[in-house]
N, C-alpha and C positions, 0 to 999 in steps of 0.2 A: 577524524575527530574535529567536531568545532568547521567544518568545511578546508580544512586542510586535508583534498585529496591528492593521491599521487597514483602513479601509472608505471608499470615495468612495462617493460620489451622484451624483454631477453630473460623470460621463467624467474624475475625474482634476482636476479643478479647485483641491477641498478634501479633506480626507483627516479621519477622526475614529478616534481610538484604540477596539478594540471587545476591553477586557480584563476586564469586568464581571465575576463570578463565577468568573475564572480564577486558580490557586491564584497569590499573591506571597510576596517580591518576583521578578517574572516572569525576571529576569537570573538568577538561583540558581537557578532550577526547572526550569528549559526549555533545551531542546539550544540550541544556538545557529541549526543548520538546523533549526527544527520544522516535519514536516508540517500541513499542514491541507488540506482540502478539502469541495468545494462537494455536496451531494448531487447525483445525476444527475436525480433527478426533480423536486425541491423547491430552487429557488435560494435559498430562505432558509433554508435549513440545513445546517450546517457543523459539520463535524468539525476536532477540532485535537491532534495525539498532539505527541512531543517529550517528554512527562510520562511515569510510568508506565502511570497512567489514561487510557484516552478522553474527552476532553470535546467536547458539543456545545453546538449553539444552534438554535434554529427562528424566529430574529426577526433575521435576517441579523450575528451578532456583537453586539447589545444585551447580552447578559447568556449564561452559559453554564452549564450544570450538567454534574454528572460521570456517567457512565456505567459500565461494568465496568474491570475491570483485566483485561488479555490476559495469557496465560501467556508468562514468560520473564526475562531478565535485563533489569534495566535501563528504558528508554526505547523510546518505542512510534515505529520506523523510517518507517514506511510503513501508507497506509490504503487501502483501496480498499472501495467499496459496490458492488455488483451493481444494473446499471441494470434488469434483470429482474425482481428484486425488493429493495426495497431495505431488507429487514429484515437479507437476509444481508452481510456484515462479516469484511473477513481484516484481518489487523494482522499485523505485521511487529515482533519486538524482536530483538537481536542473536542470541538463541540458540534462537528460537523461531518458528511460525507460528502463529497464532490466526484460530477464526472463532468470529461469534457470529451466531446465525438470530435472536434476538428485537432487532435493533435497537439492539446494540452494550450491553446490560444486565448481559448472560452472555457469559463466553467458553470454548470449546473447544482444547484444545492439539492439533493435527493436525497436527505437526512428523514426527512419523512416521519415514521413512527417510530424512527430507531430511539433508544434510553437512553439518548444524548444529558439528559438531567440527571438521570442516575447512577451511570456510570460510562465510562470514558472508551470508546474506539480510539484500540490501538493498529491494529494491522488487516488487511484484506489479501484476496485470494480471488483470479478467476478462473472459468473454465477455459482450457486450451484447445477449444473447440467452438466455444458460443461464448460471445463477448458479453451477452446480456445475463449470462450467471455470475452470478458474486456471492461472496459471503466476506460477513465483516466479524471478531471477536472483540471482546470487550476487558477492560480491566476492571480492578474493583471488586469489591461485596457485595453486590447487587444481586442477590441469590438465583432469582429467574432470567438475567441477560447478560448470557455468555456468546453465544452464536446465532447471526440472524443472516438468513439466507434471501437472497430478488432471483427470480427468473424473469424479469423484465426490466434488467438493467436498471432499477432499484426504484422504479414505479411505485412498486408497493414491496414491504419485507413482512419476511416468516420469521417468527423465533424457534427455532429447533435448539436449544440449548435444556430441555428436559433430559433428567436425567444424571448430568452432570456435576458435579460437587462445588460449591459454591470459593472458588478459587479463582484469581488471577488468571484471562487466557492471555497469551504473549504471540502467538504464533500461529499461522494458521498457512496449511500447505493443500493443491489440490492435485490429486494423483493422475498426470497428465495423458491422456489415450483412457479415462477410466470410461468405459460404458454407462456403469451406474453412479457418476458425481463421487466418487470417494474422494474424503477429508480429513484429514490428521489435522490437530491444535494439541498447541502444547499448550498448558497450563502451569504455575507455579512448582506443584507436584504433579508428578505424571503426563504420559503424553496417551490421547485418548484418538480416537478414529470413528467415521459412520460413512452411510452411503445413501443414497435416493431409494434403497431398498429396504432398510431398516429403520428399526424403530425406536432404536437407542442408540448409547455409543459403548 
């Protein structure tokens, strides 16, 4: 909460604050929900947004230094690293999508056609096999843009959210080893699923 994160050792037992080199005081700075996450290939390294900037660590939360700033307003939403390669980097701020290929240093605005005006990217999702699929969901009432999918690392975006009921999506998972791209989002009510093979969800 608020970038006061901590770190167990020992399953949960003891807990140690791991806020070293992260901008204070941490209660002023940081969203109250801030992302962070673990790399997929390197467990001791960790990304932490909620800030404008990305910050990381490589010594499991010891100490962190800062990285680029992603294009967009505000506060960085959502992170996700490509388990394929894990220099490439989407971020997530209210009114934008961002990736960065050198390891979160540099970033690219690839917001593109996405309904950044009408309704708000909250979380993304890639494939764990090809770093250039993503998919991004949306919040909001915005009846036609729920889910919009890149297969060119976000070049250009599809909307694939036909079909779906005009609600809140909050989450969005990709089912890793899947052959045909399967997707689970959850939404306000309900948690729905599709694949590269179908035509709905």
């Amino acid at each position: 909460v608020q970038g006061a994160f901590s770190r167990s050792d020992d399953g949960g037992a003891t807990n140690n604050g791991i806020t070293t080199g992260l901008p204070t005081p941490l209660n002023q700075n940081f969203d109250f929900y801030s992302p962070w996450i673990m790399d997929p290939v390197n467990s001791n390294k960790l990304y932490v947004g909620g800030i404008p900037t990305l910050y990381t660590s490589i010594n499991k939360g010891d100490t962190w230094t800062a990285l680029g700033t992603p294009n967009g307003t505000g506060t960085i939403k959502a992170i996700a690293v490509a388990p394929s390669n894990t220099s490439i980097i989407y971020a997530i701020k209210e009114d934008a999508v961002s990736k960065s290929v050198n390891g979160g240093t540099s970033f690219t605005n690839i917001t593109g056609s996405l309904p950044v005006g009408s309704a708000t990217p909250v979380m993304l999702t890639i494939s764990n096999t090809d770093p250039l699929k993503v998919w991004v969901v949306f919040s909001g009432y915005s009846a036609t843009d729920k889910v919009f999918k890149s297969i060119d690392g976000g070049t250009t975006w599809t909307n694939i959210s036909a079909g779906l009921p005009n609600l809140p999506i909050n989450e969005i998972v990709y089912v890793n080893g899947s052959a045909t791209d399967d997707i689970y989002i959850g939404a306000d009510i309900g948690v729905y699923t599709t694949a590269n093979t179908s035509s709905s969800w």
